[in-house]
C-alpha positions as CSV (number, residue, x, y, z in Angstrom):
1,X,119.5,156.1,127.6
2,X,119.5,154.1,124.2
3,X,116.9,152.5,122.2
4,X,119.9,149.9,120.6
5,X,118.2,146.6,122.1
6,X,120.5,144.7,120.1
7,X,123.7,144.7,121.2
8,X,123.1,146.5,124.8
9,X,122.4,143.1,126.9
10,X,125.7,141.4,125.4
11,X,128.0,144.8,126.9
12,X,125.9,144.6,130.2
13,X,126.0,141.1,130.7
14,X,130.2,141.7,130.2
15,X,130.1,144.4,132.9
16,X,128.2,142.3,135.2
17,X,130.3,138.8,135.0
18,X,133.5,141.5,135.4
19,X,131.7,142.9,138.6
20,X,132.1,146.3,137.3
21,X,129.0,148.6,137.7
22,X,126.9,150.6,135.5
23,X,125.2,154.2,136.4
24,X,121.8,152.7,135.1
25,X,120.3,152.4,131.9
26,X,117.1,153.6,130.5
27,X,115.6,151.7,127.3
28,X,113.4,154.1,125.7
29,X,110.2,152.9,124.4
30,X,110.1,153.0,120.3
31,X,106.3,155.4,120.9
32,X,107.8,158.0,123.5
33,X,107.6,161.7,122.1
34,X,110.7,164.2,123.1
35,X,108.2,165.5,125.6
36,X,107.6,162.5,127.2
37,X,110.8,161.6,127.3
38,X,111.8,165.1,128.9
39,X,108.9,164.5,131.5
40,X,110.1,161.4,132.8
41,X,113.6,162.0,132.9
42,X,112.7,165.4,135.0
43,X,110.5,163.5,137.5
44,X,113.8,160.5,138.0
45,X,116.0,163.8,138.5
46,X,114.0,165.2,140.9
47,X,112.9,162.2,143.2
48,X,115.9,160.3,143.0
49,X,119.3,159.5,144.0
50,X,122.1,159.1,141.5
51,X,123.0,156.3,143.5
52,X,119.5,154.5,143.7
53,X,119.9,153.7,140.2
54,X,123.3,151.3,140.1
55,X,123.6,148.2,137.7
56,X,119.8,149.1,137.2
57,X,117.8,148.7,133.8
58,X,114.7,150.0,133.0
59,X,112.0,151.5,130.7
60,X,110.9,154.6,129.8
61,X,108.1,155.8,130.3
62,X,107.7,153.4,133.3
């Protein structure tokens, strides 16, 4: 997870021209409360597959 916007893309967009591989990436939205945030990542634990979520980026809360 990180909320740094800023430099994030530039050390992704390395990884990905080196075809290396990241465990996915969660931006967190600037609004989401702890509990939120706790909700979400419980849900993705439970439905999901470690594995589902390579060289993926996405938000949270969806």
């Amino acid at each position: 997870m990180t909320d740094n916007r800023t430099s994030m893309p530039e050390h992704l967009e390395e990884y990905w021209q080196k075809n290396q591989q990241i465990w996915g990436l969660f931006w967190i939205r600037p609004t989401t409360t702890m509990g939120k945030l706790a909700e979400e990542l419980i849900i993705i634990w439970e439905t999901t597959e470690a594995e589902e979520w390579i060289n993926i980026v996405d938000w949270i809360p969806f």
